[in-house]
C-alpha positions as CSV (number, residue, x, y, z in Angstrom):
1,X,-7.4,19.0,-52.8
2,X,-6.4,22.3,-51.7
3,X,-4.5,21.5,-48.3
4,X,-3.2,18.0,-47.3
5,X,-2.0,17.0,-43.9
6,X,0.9,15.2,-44.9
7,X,1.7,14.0,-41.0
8,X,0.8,15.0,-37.4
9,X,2.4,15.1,-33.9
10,X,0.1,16.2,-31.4
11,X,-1.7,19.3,-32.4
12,X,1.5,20.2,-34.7
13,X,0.7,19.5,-38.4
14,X,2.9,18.9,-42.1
15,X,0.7,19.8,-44.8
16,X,0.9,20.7,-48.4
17,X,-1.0,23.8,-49.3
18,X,-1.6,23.6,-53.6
19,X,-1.5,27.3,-55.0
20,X,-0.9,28.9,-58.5
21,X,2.6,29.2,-58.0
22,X,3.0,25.6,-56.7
23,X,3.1,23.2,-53.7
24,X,4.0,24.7,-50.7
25,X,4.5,23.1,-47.5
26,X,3.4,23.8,-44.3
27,X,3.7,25.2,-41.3
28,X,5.7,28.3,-43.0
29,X,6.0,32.0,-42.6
30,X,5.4,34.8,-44.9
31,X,8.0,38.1,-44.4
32,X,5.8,41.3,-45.1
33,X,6.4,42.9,-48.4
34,X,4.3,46.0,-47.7
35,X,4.7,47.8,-51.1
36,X,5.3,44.9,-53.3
37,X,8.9,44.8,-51.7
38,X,10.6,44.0,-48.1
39,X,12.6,46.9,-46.3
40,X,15.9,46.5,-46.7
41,X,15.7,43.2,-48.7
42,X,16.2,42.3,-52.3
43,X,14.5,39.0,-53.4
44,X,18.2,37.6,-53.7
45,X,18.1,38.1,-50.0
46,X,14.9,36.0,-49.8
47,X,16.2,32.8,-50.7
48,X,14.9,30.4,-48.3
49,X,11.6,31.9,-48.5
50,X,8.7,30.4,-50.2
51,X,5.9,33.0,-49.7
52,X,5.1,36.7,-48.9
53,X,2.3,38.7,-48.1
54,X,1.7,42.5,-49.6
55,X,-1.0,45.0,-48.8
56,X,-3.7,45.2,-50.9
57,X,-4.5,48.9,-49.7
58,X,-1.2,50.8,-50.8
59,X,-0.5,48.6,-54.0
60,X,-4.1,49.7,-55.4
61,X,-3.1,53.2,-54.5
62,X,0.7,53.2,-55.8
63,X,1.4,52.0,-58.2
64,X,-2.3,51.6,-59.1
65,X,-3.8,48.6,-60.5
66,X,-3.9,50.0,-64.5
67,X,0.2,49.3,-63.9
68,X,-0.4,46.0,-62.6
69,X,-2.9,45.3,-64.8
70,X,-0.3,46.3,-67.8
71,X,2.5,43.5,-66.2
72,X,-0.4,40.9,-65.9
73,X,-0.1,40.6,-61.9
74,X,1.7,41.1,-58.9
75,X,4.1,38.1,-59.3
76,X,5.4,39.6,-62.5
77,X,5.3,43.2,-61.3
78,X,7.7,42.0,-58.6
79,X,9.5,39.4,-60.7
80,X,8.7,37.0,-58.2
81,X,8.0,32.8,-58.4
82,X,7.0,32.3,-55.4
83,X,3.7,32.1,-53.4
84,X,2.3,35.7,-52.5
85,X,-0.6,36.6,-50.0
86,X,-2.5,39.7,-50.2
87,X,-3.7,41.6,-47.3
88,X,-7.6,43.0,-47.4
89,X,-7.1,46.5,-45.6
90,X,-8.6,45.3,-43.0
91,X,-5.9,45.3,-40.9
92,X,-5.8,49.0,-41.7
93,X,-8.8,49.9,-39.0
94,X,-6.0,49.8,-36.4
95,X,-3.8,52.4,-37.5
96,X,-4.9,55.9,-36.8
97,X,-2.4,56.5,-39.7
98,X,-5.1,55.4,-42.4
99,X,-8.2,55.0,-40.5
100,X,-11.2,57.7,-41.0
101,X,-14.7,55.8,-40.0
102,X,-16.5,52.6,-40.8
103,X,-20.0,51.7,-42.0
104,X,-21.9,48.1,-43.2
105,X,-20.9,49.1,-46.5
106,X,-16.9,49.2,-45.6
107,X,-14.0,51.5,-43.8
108,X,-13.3,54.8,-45.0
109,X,-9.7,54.8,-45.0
110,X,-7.4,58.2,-46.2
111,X,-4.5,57.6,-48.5
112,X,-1.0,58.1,-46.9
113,X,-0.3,59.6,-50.0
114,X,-2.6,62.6,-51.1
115,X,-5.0,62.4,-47.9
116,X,-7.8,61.8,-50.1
117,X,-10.5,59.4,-48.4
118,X,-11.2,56.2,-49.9
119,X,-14.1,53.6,-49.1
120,X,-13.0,50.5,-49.3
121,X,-15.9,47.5,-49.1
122,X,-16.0,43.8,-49.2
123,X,-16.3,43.8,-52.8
124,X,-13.4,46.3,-53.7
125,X,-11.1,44.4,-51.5
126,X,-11.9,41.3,-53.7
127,X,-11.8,43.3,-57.2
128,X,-8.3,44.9,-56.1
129,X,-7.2,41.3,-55.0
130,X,-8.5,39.0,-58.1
131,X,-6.4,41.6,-60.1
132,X,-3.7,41.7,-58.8
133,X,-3.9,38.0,-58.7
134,X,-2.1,36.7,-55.7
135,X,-2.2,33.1,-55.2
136,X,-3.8,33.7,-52.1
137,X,-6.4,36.7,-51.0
138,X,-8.2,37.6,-47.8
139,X,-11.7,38.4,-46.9
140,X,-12.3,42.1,-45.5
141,X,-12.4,41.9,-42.1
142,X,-13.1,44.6,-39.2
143,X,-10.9,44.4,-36.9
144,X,-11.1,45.6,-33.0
145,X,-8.0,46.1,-30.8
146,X,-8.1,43.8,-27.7
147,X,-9.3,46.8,-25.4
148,X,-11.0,48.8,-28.4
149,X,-14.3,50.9,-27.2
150,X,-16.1,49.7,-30.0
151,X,-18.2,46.7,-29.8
152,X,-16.4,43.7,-30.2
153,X,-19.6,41.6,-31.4
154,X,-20.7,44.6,-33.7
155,X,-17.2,44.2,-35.4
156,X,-17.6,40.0,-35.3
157,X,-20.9,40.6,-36.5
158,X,-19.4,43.3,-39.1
159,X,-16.8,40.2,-40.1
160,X,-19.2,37.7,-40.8
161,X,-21.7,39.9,-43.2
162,X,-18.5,40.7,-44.8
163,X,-17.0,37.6,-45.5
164,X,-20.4,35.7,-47.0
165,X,-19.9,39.1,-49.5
166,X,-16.2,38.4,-50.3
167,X,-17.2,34.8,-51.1
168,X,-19.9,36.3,-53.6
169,X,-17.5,38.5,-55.0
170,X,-14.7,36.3,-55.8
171,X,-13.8,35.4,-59.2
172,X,-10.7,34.5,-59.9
173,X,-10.5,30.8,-60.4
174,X,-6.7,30.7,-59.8
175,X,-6.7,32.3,-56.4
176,X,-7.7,30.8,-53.3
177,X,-9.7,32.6,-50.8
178,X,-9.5,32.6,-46.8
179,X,-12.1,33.9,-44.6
180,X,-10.9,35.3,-41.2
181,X,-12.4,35.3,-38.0
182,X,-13.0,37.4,-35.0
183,X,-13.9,38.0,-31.5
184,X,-11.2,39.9,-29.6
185,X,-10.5,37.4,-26.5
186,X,-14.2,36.5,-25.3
187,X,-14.5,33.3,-25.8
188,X,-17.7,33.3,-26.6
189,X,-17.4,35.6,-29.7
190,X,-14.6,33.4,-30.5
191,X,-16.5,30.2,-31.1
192,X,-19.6,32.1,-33.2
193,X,-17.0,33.5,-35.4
194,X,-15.4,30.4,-35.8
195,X,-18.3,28.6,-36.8
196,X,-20.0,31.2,-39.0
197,X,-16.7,31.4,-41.1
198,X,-15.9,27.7,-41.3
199,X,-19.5,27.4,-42.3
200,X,-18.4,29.6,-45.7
201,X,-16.5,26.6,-46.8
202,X,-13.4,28.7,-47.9
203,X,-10.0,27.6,-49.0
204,X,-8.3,28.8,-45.6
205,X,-9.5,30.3,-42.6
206,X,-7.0,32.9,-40.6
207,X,-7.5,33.4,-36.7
208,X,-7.4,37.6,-36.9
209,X,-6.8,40.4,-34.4
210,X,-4.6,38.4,-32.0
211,X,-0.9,39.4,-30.9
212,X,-2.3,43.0,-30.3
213,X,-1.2,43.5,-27.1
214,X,-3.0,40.9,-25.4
215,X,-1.6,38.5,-23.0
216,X,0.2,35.6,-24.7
217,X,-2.0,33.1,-22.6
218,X,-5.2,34.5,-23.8
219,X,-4.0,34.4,-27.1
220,X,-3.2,30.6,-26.9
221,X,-7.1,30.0,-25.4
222,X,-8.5,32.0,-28.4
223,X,-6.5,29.2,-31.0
224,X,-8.2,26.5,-28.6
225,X,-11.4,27.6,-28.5
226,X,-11.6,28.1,-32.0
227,X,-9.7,25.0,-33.8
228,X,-12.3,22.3,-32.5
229,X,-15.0,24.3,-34.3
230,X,-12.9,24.6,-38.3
231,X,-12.5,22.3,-40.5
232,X,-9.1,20.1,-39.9
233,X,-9.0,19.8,-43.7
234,X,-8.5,23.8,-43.9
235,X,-5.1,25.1,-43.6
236,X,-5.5,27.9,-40.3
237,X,-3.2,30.7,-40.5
238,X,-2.8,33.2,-36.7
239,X,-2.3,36.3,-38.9
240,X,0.6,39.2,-37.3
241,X,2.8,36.5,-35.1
242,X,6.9,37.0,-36.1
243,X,8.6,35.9,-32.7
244,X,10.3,32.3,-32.9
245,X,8.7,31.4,-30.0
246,X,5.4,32.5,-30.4
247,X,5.6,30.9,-33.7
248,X,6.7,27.3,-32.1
249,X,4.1,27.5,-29.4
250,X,1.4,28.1,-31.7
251,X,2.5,25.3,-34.2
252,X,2.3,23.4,-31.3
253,X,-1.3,24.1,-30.7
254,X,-2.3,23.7,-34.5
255,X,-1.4,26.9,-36.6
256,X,-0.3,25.9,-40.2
257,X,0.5,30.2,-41.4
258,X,2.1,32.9,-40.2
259,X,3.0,36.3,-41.2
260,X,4.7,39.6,-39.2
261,X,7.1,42.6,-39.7
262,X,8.5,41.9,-36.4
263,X,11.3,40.0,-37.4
264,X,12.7,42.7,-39.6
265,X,11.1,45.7,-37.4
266,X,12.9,43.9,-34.3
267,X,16.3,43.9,-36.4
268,X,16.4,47.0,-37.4
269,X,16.6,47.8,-34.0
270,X,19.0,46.2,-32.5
271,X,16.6,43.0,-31.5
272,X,18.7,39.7,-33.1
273,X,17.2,36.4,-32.9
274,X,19.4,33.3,-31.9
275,X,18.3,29.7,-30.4
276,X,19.4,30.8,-27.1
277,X,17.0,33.7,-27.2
278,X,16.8,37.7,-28.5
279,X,20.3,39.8,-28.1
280,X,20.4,43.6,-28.1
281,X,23.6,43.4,-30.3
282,X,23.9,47.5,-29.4
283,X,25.1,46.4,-25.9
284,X,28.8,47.5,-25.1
285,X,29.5,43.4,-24.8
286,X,29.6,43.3,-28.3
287,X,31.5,45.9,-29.2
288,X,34.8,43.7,-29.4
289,X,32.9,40.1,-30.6
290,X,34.4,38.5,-33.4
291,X,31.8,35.5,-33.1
292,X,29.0,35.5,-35.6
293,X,25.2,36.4,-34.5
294,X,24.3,32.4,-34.3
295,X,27.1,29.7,-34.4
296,X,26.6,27.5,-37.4
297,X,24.0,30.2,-39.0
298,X,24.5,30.0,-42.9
299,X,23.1,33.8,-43.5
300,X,24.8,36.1,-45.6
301,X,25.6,38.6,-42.4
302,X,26.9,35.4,-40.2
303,X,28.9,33.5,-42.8
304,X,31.1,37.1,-43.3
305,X,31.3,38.9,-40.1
306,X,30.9,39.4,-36.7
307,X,28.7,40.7,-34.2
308,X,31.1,43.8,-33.2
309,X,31.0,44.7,-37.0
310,X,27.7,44.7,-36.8
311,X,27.3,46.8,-34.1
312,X,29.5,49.2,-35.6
313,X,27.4,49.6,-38.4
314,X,24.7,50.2,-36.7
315,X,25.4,52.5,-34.1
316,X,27.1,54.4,-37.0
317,X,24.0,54.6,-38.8
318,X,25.2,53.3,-41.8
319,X,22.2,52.0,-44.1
320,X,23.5,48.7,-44.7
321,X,23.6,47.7,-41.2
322,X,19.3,47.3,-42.0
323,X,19.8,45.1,-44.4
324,X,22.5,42.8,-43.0
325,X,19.7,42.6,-39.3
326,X,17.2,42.2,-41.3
327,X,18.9,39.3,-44.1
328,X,19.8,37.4,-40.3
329,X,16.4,37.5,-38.5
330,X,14.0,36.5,-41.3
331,X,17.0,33.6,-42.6
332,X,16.6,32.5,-38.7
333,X,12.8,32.5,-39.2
334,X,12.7,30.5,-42.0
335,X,15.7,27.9,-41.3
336,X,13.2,27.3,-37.8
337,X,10.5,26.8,-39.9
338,X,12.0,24.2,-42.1
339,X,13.3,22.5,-38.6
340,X,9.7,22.5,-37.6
341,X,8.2,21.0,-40.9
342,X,11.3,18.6,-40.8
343,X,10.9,17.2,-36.9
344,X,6.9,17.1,-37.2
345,X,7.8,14.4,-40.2
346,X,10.1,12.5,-38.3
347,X,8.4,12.6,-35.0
348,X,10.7,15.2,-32.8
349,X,8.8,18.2,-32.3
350,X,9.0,18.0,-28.6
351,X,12.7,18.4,-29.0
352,X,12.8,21.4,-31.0
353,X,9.9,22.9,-29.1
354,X,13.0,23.1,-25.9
355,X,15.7,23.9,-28.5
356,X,14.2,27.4,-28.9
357,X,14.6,29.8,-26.3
């Protein structure tokens, strides 16, 4: 089997999710490696993390897939072990930045590096990801924005004639496949999408275009409507969520996956996550603290110095202030994760669910 629900409290579920590159367990959440690498971030720096996602989009475009190609795969590319995710594009549509026009063959989308336009359809998205050869690829997708003037059941519409294409384009044997679904925050949309794309039988099936701007509640109602109508045996993954307690909440409602910048975007910013909530460590309060970020936080940053050093650093614009934010938040992330995995296994959940501000 794929995915195997290893134990369950309430909706909250440990699984173990078989890949390529090994057994990994579940709930977890994947730091965003853009360009085959995280800002800031050497893989030494990654060393409680298990799994990343990249973007299939600007790897085919630089360094190209001939070079990737010539290292046999990303994971080698990257000289990474671990369990990697790779983006469609689809994600793309939102970002004026890259976006030039969409048709039922695929989006148009212009390089960020030459301006050239590209068309990029179902089946490209699956060539570019079966070479590359990520232990797990996404299905092309067209996503809306929450209060997008396009049709939102053109685009689920769009989503579902894509995905059944992905499926018949996908040939690599060693990579597993997740299908996403769509439908904005209309419920009804919600529930077709749901159970077209769990009718695809894929490996995985990712809740998309959700944690745009929406309100958090509506959010939460989109991951209820839709669970009852996928497949318990599939591992679900709400793709863009990075906030601890967005992250516990939706765990708590049934979401194995995660991935998001905002850990590391929030960090570089000042934005510093502890159990007790988000600091602003660029306040004048800090300017004289010799405590650590977290008490009892094993990072790099907090076993070494202090929050007024920190601060320092950062207001002074020195560079390695982004990597020393950045080592702290996604370390945070993924030491909550493994308290998650570890309290749904032993039945206490409930307790870390109030232990997270």
């Amino acid at each position: 089997m794929v995915f195997k629900i290893v134990s369950e409290q309430g909706k909250a579920r440990l699984g173990k999710l078989k890949t390529a590159h090994g057994i990994i367990e579940t709930p977890f959440f994947m730091p965003v490696a853009t360009k085959a690498a995280m800002k800031h971030l050497s893989k030494d720096d990654l060393d409680n993390t298990n799994a990343i996602i990249t973007n299939t989009l600007l790897i085919s475009l630089k360094p190209g897939l001939e070079i990737i190609s010539h290292f046999n795969g990303l994971h080698n590319f990257m000289s990474w072990d671990k369990v990697i995710f790779t983006d469609s594009g689809g994600f793309q549509v939102l970002s004026e930045f890259f976006y030039d026009k969409i048709s039922e063959s695929g989006f148009y989308f212009k390089s960020p590096y030459d301006g050239k336009v590209h068309l990029l359809t179902p089946e490209r998205a699956i060539e570019i990801q079966n070479a590359l050869g990520s232990d797990v690829a996404m299905a092309l997708d067209d996503v809306p924005h929450h209060n997008s003037s396009r049709s939102i059941s053109n685009c689920v519409k769009r989503t579902h004639e894509w995905a059944a294409r992905c499926k018949e384009a996908h040939k690599n044997e060693n990579q597993l496949l997740f299908g996403i679904t769509q439908g904005s925050i209309d419920k009804k949309l919600r529930v077709k999408s749901a159970k077209f794309i769990n009718s695809l039988d894929f490996d995985g099936i990712a809740l998309g275009g959700l944690g745009i701007r929406e309100e958090k509640k509506a959010m939460y109602n989109m991951i209820d409507f839709s669970l009852p109508y996928l497949n318990k045996e599939k591992p679900r993954y709400l793709m863009g969520i990075g906030s601890p307690k967005e992250i516990i909440n939706a765990v708590d409602h049934g979401i194995d996956i995660f991935d998001s910048c905002f850990p590391t975007r929030t960090a570089r910013h000042g934005g510093l996550f502890t159990k007790n909530g988000r600091i602003d460590i660029l306040r004048g309060i800090y300017a004289k603290d010799k405590s650590p970020i977290e008490k009892d936080c094993t990072c790099y940053f907090c076993k070494n110095f202090s929050k007024a050093y920190l601060r320092h650093l950062l207001k002074s614009e020195v560079p390695l202030a982004f990597r020393y934010v950045s080592i702290h938040n996604v370390h945070f992330i993924q030491e909550m994760m493994k308290e998650i995995r570890k309290s749904i296994k032993k039945n206490y959940f409930d307790d870390v669910k109030k232990e997270y501000k």
